[in-house]
C-alpha positions as CSV (number, residue, x, y, z in Angstrom):
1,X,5.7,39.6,67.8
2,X,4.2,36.9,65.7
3,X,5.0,33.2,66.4
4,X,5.3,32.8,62.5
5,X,7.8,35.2,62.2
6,X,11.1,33.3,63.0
7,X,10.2,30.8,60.0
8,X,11.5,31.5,57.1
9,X,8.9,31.9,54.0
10,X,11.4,29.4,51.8
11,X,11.0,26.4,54.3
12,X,7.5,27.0,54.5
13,X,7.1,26.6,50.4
14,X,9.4,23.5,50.7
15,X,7.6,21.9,52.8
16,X,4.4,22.1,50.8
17,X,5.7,21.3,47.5
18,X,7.2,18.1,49.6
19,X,3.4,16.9,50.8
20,X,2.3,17.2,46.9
21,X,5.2,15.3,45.6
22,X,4.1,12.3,47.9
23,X,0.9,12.6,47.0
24,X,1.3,12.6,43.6
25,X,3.9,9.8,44.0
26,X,1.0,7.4,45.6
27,X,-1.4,8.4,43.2
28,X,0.8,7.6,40.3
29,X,1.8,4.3,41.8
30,X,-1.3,3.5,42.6
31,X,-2.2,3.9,38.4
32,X,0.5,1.6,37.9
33,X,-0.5,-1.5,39.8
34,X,-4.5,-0.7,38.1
35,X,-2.4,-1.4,35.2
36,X,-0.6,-4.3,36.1
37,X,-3.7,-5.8,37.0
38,X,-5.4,-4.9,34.0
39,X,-3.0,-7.1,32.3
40,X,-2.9,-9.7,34.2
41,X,-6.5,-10.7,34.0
42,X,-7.2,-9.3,30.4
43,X,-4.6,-11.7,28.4
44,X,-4.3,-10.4,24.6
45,X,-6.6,-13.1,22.2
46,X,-5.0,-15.8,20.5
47,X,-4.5,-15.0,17.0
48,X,-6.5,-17.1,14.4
49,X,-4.7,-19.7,12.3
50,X,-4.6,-18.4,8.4
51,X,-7.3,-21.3,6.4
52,X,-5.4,-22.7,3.2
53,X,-7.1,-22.2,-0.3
54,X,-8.8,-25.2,-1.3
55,X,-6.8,-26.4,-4.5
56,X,-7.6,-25.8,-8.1
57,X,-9.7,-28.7,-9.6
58,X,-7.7,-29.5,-13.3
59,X,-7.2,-31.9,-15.3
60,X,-4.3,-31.0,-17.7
61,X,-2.7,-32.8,-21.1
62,X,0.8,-33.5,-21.4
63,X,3.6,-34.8,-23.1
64,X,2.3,-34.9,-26.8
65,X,2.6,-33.4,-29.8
66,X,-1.1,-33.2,-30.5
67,X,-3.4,-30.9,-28.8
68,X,-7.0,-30.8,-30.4
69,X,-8.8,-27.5,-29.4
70,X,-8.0,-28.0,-25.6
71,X,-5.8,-28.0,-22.5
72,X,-7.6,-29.4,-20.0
73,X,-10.5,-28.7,-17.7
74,X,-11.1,-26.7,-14.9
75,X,-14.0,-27.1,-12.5
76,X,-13.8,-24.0,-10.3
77,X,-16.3,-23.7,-7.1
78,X,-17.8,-20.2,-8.2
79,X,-18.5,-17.6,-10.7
80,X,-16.4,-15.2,-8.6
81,X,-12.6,-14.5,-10.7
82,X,-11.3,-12.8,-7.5
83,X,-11.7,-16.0,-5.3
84,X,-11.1,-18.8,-8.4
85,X,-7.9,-17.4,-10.4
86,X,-5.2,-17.4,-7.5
87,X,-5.7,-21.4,-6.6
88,X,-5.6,-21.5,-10.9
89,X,-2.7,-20.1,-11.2
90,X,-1.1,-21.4,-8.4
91,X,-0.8,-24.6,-10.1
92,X,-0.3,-23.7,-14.0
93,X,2.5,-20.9,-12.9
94,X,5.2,-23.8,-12.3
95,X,4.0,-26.0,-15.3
96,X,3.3,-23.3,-17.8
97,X,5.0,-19.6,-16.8
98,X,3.7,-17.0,-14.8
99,X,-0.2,-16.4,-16.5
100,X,-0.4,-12.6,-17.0
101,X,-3.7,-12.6,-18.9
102,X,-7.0,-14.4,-19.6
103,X,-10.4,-14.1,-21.1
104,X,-13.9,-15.3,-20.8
105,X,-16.7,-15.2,-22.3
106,X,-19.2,-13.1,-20.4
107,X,-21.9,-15.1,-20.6
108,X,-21.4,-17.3,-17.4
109,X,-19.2,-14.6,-15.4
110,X,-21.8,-12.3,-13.2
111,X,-18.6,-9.7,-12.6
112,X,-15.2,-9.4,-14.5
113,X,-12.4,-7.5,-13.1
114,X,-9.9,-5.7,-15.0
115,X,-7.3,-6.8,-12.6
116,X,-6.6,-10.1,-10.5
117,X,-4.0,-9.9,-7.1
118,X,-2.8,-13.5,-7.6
119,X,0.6,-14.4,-5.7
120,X,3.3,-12.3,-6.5
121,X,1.7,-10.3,-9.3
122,X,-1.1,-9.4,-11.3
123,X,-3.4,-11.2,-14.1
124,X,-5.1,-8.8,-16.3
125,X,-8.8,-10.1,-17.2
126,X,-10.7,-9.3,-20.7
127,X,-13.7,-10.7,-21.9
128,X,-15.4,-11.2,-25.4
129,X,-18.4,-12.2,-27.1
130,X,-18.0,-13.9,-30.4
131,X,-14.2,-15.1,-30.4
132,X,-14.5,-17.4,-27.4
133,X,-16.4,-19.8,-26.6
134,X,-19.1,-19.5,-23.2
135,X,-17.8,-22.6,-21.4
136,X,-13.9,-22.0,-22.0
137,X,-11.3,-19.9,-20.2
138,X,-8.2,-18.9,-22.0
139,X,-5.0,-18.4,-20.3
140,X,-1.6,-16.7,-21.9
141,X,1.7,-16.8,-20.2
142,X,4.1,-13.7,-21.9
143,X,6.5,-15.1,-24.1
144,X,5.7,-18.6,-23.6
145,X,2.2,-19.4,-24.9
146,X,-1.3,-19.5,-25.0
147,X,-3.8,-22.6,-23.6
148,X,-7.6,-23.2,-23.8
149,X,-9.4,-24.9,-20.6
150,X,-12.8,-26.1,-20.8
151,X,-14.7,-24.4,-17.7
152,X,-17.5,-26.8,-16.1
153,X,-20.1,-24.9,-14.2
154,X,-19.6,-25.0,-10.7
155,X,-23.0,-26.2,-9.9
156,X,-21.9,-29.7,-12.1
157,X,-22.4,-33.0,-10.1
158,X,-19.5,-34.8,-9.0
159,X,-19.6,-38.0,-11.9
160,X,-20.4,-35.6,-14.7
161,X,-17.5,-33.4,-13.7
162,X,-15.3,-36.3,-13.5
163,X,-16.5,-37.7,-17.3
164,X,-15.7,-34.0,-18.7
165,X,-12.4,-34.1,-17.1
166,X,-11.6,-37.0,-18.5
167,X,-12.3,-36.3,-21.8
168,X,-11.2,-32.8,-22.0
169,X,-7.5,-34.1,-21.1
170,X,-7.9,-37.3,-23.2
171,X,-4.8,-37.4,-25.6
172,X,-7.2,-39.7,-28.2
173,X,-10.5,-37.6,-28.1
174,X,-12.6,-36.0,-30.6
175,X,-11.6,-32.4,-31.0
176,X,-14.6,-31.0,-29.8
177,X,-15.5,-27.3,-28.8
178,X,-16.0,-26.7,-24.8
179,X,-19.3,-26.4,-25.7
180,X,-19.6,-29.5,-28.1
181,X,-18.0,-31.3,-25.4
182,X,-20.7,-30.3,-22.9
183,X,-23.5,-31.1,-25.1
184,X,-22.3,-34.6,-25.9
185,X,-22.0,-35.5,-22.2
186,X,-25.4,-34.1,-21.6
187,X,-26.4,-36.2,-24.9
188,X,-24.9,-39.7,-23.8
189,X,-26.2,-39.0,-20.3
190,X,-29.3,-37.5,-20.2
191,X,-28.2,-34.9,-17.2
192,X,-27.8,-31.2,-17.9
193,X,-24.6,-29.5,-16.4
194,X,-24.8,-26.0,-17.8
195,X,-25.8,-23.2,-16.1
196,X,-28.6,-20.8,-17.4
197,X,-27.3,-17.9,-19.8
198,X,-26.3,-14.9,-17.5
199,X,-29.1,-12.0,-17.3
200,X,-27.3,-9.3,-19.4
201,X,-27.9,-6.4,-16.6
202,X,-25.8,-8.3,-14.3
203,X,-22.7,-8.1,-16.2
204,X,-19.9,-5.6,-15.6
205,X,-18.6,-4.8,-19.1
206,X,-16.0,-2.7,-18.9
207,X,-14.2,0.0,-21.6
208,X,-12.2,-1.6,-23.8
209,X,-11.8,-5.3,-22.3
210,X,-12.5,-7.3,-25.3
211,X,-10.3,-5.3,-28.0
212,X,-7.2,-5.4,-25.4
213,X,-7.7,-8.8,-25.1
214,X,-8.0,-9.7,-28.6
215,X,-5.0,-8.0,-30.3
216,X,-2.9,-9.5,-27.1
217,X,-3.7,-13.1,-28.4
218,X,-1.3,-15.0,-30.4
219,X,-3.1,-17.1,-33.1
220,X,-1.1,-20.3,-33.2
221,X,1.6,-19.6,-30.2
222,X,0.8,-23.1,-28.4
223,X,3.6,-25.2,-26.4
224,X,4.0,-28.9,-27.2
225,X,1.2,-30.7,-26.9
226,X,0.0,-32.9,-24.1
227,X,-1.0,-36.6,-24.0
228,X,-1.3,-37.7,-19.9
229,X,-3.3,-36.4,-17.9
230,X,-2.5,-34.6,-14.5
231,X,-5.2,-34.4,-12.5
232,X,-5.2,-31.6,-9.7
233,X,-7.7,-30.8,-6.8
234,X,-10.2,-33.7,-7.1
């Protein structure tokens, strides 16, 4: 009789399923500490600190009851409306109510959205050629009002920024056009601060931003006016 015989086939399989359960043990536990090493000398990266917005450059009237035929100035640091109109609004939200529209004149803007994320909601953007002037930006605020800023190329010099500022927020100033007011600078300074008119294939006209725009304006819907002048961003 076989030697094998007197063991019984069930402790035989028991046995073998016990050697693979140990050896799968080890080799799981030996996973785990490749693991635990792996995370101990691969720390996660620091996360980068969010940059702040530079602020809005403005200079704004106040306190009046006269006006002339602007607001203010704004000097932004591009041509881009995405990157410019949230620091903008940022400031003339909690002064003026929450700005839910402008227009431009597309002369001097390369791109004009239909849309702008600004913080907390969205400014529609509409352009036209013949009822605004190329070097101003207007602004309306729903049910509050309406507000005209002279826009000074971004590529302006520091001290001829600073003079159009000035009188674009000057309580006793001529009423000038932003246009006027940019020629009679360059005038009584000899120094240029307008950019070139924009190449016409570059702009991004899009269906039916000028009418919307225009029906949306209110003619003489205007605040009080504005004598001193706040100065923001400089």
């Amino acid at each position: 009789m076989d030697s094998t015989e007197g063991i019984s086939h069930t402790g035989f399989h028991a046995g073998s399923f016990s050697e693979n359960d140990e050896t799968r043990a080890a080799a799981d536990a030996a996973r785990r500490r490749v693991r635990i090493m792996s995370a101990t000398l691969l720390p996660p990266l620091p996360q980068p600190e969010p940059v702040a917005a530079p602020a809005a450059r403005l200079a704004l009237k106040t306190d009046g009851t006269s006006r002339g035929l602007l607001d203010g100035a704004w000097w932004p640091r591009s041509r881009d409306l995405l990157s410019e109109l949230p620091a903008l609004t940022d400031v003339l939200d909690p002064l003026w109510g929450r700005i839910t529209r402008i227009a431009v004149n597309p002369e001097h803007w390369p791109v004009i959205p239909r849309k702008v994320p600004v913080d907390g909601h969205i400014v529609k953007v509409g352009w036209f050629t013949t009822e605004i002037d190329p070097h101003k930006l207007l602004l309306l605020s729903y049910g509050t009002g309406r507000w005209d800023l002279l826009v000074i190329p971004p590529e302006t010099g520091a001290e001829s920024a600073a003079r159009l500022m000035a009188a674009a927020s000057d309580y006793d100033g001529p009423p000038l056009t932003a246009s006027a007011l940019i020629a009679a600078d360059e005038a009584r300074h000899g120094v240029s601060v307008t950019d070139g008119p924009m190449d016409p294939d570059a702009a991004w006209e899009y269906e039916g931003g000028a009418s919307a725009v225009s029906a949306a304006v209110p003619e003489q819907t205007r605040p009080p006016g504005r004598t001193s002048r706040l100065i923001v961003g400089m």
